[in-house]
FIMI-721196 format. One record per residue (C-alpha): residue in one letter; x, y, z. Coordinates in steps of 0.25 Angstrom, whole numbers, padded with zeros to 4 digits, always signed. Example, Ala and Ser with C-alpha at 12.3 -4.5 7.8 and 13.67 -1.06 7.14 Angstrom:
FIMI-721196
A+0049-0018+0031/S+0055-0004+0029/
end
This chain:
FIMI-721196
X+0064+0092+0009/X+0054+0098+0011/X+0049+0096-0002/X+0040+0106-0009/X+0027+0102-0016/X+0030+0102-0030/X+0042+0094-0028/X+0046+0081-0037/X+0053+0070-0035/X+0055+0059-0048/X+0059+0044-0047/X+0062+0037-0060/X+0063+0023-0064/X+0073+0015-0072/X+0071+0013-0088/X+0062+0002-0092/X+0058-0003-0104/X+0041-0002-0107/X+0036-0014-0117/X+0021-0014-0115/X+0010-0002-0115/X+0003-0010-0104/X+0015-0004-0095/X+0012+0000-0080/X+0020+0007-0069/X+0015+0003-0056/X+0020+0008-0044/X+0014+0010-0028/X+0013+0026-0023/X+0010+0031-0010/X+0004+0045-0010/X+0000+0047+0005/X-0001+0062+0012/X-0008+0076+0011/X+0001+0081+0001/X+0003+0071-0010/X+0007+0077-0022/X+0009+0070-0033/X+0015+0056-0040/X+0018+0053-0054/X+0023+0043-0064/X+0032+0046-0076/X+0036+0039-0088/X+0047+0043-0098/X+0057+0037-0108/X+0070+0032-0102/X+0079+0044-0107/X+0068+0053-0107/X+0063+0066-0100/X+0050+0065-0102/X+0040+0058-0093/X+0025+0056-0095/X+0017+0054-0082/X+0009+0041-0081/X+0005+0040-0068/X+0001+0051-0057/X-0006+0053-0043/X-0007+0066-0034/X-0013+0068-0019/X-0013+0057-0005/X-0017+0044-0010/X-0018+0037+0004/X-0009+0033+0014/X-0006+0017+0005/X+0003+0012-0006/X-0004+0013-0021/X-0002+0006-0033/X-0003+0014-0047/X+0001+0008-0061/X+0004+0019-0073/X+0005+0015-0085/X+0015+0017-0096/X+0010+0025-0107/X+0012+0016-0121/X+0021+0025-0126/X+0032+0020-0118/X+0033+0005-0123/X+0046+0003-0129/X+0052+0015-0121/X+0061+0013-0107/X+0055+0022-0099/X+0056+0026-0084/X+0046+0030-0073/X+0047+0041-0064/X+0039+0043-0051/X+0036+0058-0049/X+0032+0063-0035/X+0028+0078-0033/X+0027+0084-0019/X+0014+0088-0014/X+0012+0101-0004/X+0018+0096+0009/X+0025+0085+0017/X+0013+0074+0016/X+0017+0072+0003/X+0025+0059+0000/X+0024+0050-0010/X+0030+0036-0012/X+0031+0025-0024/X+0035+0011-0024/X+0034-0003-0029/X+0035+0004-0044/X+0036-0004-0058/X+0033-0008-0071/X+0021-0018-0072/X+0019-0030-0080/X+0022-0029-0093/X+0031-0016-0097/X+0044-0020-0097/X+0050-0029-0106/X+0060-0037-0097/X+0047-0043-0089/X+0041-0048-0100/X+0053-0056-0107/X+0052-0068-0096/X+0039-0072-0101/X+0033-0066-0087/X+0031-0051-0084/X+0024-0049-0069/X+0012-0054-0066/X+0003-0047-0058/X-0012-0053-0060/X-0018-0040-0065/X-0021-0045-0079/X-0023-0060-0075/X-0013-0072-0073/X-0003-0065-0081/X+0005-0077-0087/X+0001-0087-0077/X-0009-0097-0075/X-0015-0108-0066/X-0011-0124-0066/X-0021-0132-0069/X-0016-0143-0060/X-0019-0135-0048/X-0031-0137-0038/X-0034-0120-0038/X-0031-0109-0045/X-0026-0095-0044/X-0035-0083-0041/X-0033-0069-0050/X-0040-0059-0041/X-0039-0044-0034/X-0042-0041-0022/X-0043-0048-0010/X-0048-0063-0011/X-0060-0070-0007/X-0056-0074+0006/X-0055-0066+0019/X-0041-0066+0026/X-0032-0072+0015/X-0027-0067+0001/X-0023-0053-0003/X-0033-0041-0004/X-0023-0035-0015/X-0016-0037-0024/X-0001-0036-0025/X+0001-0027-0037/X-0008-0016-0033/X-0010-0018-0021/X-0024-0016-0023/X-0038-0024-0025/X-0037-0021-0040/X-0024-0028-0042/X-0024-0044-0046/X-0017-0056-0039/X-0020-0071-0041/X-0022-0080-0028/X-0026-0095-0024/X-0039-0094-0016/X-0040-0105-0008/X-0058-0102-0002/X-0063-0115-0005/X-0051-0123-0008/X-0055-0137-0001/X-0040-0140+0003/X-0026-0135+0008/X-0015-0139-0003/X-0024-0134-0014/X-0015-0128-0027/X-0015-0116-0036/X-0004-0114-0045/X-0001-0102-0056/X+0009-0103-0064/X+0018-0094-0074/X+0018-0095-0088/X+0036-0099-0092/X+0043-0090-0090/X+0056-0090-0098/X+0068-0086-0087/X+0082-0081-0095/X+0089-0079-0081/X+0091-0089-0069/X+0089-0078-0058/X+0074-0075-0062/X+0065-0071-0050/X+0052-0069-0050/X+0043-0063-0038/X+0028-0062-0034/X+0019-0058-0022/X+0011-0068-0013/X-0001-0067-0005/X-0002-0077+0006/X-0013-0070+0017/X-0023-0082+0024/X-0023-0090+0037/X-0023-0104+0028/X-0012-0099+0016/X-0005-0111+0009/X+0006-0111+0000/X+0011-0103-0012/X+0024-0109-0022/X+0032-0104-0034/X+0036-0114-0043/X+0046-0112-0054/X+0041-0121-0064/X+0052-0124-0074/X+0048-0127-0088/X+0058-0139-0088/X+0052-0147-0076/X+0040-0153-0072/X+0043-0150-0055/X+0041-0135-0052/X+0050-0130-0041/X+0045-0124-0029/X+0053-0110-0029/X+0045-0101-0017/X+0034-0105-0007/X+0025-0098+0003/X+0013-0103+0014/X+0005-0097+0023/X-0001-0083+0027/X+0007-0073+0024/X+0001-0062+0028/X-0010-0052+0019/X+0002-0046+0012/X+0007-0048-0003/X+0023-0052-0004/X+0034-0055-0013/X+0041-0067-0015/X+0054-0068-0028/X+0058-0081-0032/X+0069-0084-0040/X+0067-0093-0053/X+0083-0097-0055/X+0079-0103-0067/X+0084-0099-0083/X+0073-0107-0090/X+0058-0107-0090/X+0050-0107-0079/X+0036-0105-0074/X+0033-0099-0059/X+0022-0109-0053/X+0013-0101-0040/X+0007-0112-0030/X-0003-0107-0021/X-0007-0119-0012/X-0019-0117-0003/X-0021-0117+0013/X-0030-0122+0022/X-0043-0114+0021/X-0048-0102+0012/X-0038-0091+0020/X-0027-0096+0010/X-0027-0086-0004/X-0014-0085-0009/X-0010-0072-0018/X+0000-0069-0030/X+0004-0058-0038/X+0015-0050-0044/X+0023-0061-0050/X+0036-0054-0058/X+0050-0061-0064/X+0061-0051-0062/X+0068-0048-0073/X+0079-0059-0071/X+0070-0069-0076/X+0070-0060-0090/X+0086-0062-0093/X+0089-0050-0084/X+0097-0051-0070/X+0096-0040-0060/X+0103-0039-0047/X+0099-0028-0040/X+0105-0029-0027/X+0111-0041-0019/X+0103-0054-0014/X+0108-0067-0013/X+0102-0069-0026/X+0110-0059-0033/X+0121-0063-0027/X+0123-0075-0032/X+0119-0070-0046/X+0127-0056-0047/X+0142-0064-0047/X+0138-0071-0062/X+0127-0061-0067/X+0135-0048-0065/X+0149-0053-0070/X+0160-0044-0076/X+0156-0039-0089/X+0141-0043-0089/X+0130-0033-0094/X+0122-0027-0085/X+0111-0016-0084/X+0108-0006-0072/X+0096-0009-0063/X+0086+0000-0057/X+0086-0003-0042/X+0096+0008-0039/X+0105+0020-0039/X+0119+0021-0040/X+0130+0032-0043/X+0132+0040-0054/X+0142+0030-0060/X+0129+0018-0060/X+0126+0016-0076/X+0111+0021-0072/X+0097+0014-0073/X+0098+0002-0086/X+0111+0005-0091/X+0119-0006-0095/X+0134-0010-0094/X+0145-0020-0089/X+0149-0027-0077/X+0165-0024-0076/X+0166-0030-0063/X+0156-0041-0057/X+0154-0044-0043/X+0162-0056-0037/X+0156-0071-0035/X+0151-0066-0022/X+0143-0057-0029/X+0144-0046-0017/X+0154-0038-0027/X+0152-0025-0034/X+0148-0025-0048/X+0154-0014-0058/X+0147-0011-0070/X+0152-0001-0083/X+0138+0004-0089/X+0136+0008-0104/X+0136+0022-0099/X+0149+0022-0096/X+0147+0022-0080/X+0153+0010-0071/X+0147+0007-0057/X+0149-0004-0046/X+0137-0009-0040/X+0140-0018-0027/X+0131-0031-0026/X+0134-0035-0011/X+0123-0034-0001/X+0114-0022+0001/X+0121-0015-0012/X+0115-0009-0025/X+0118-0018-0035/X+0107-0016-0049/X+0113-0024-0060/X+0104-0031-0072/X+0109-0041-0082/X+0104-0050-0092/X+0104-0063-0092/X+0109-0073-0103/
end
């Protein structure tokens, strides 16, 4: 400080592999002050020096969070590549500029594609999952807000923004309280017992029922009640994880029962599976969940590959390397973990509470 105009300053991300030419980078910026100067997103080959621009945005773009998608030209398919946010400083102090919320959207990378479910995020219809034809009402797909004053969302959750696509129950005109509408994933074949999935709920109105995830296994008739939610929750999207705990196929089920009047939409959007549901388990710092998983999935001698979530010292194998576990943790699962990578370095990642701790594995 103080910084000069002119000045750059580069974030860039970990290696991941591109399998489709409908690839997207999306991201949120906030370009708010006299001075902006300007923002820019870079592509290269993992490995390589050389980045190509696909994305950029100069000047004050208003005192709000933004959502910008910049696709990944076709040439990079097959390639790992990385993304780098370049920010240049504009002519004085007013000039900050911030990114978050940043990812790969549906269908780049191959690991979210091997569960039979990538994420789901309404923009190019129901996306895998459809309406049960039991029900008494069905499932809405629409942007913006709804029809009704004072209930539902006005955007969606991926953009942010009235373009963006969500589904929702709509409950004007439905004649009773208790009516059901229920949207259900296509099977989805789990390799791992720890698989997650998350999604983002919108419960706003004065007469909100009731919104449940099933698990639906493909082996049983009864469908098992695994999250629930009822009433107003305020006119604000948020995000719920459920745990699947299952090694076999399954379906997700999505219930939406109505309240007592027309104030009672109830909104979904950004369903994804975490990448455990794909045969790989990641820890990346501790939770009781973790905890109980990292004494048997991080034993002595298992393979394992470096995450992204965080920095470490010079001896860390680095972003993706691979190696060994030469010392696992104890059964308290509070231990530290000691890891020989490929490269040559050894490093010892703690896993008790509050620690740093970014393993991957895969599982059998």
């Amino acid at each position: 400080f103080p910084r000069s105009a002119g000045d750059v300053a580069v974030i860039t991300s970990a290696a991941f592999s591109i399998s489709e030419s409908t690839c997207e980078y999306g991201f949120w910026y906030h370009m708010y002050g006299g001075t902006i100067g300007t923002l820019q997103v870079l592509v290269s080959v993992s490995g390589s020096s050389k980045n190509t621009s696909i994305w950029t945005l100069s000047g004050d773009q208003g005192n709000s969070w933004q959502y910008a998608r910049a696709p990944i030209p076709a040439s990079f398919v097959g390639s790992s590549v990385k993304i780098s946010f370049m920010a240049v400083v504009g002519s004085s102090f007013t000039g900050d500029i911030a990114v978050d919320d940043a990812g790969f959207r549906d269908g780049c990378c191959r690991v979210a594609k091997s569960c039979g479910m990538s994420s789901t995020t309404f923009e190019a219809g129901f996306q895998g999952y459809t309406q049960d034809a039991t029900d008494d009402l069905q499932w809405t797909r629409h942007r913006g807000s709804t029809t009704s004053f004072q209930t539902g969302p006005s955007v969606d959750h991926t953009y942010g923004n009235s373009t963006g696509y969500y589904v929702y129950l709509e409950t004007s005109g439905v004649a009773r309280t208790g009516r059901v509408a229920r949207l259900i994933s296509r099977p989805i074949s789990s390799s791992s017992n720890v698989c997650s999935f998350t999604f983002w709920y919108h419960m706003y109105g004065a007469t909100i029922g009731t919104l449940n995830v099933y698990i639906n296994a493909s082996t049983s008739a009864a469908m098992k009640l695994a999250w629930t939610q009822k009433g107003n929750q305020g006119d604000i999207w948020k995000k719920s994880t459920v745990f699947v705990n299952r090694s076999a196929e399954f379906s997700i089920v999505f219930e939406a029962i109505s309240g007592s009047s027309f104030t009672g939409d109830i909104a979904l959007d950004d369903i994804s599976f975490n990448q455990d549901c794909c045969g790989v388990y990641c820890a990346e710092s501790y939770s009781p969940y973790n905890a109980y998983q990292l004494s048997v999935m991080f034993a002595k001698n298992t393979r394992v590959t470096r995450g992204t979530s965080w920095s470490y010292g010079s001896q860390d194998g680095g972003w993706g390397q691979q190696g060994t576990i030469t010392t696992g943790p104890p059964s308290s699962a509070l231990g530290p973990v000691q890891v020989r990578w490929d490269n040559g370095k050894t490093y010892s990642y703690q896993s008790g509470f509050g620690k740093k701790f970014d393993l991957c594995r895969s599982v059998p």
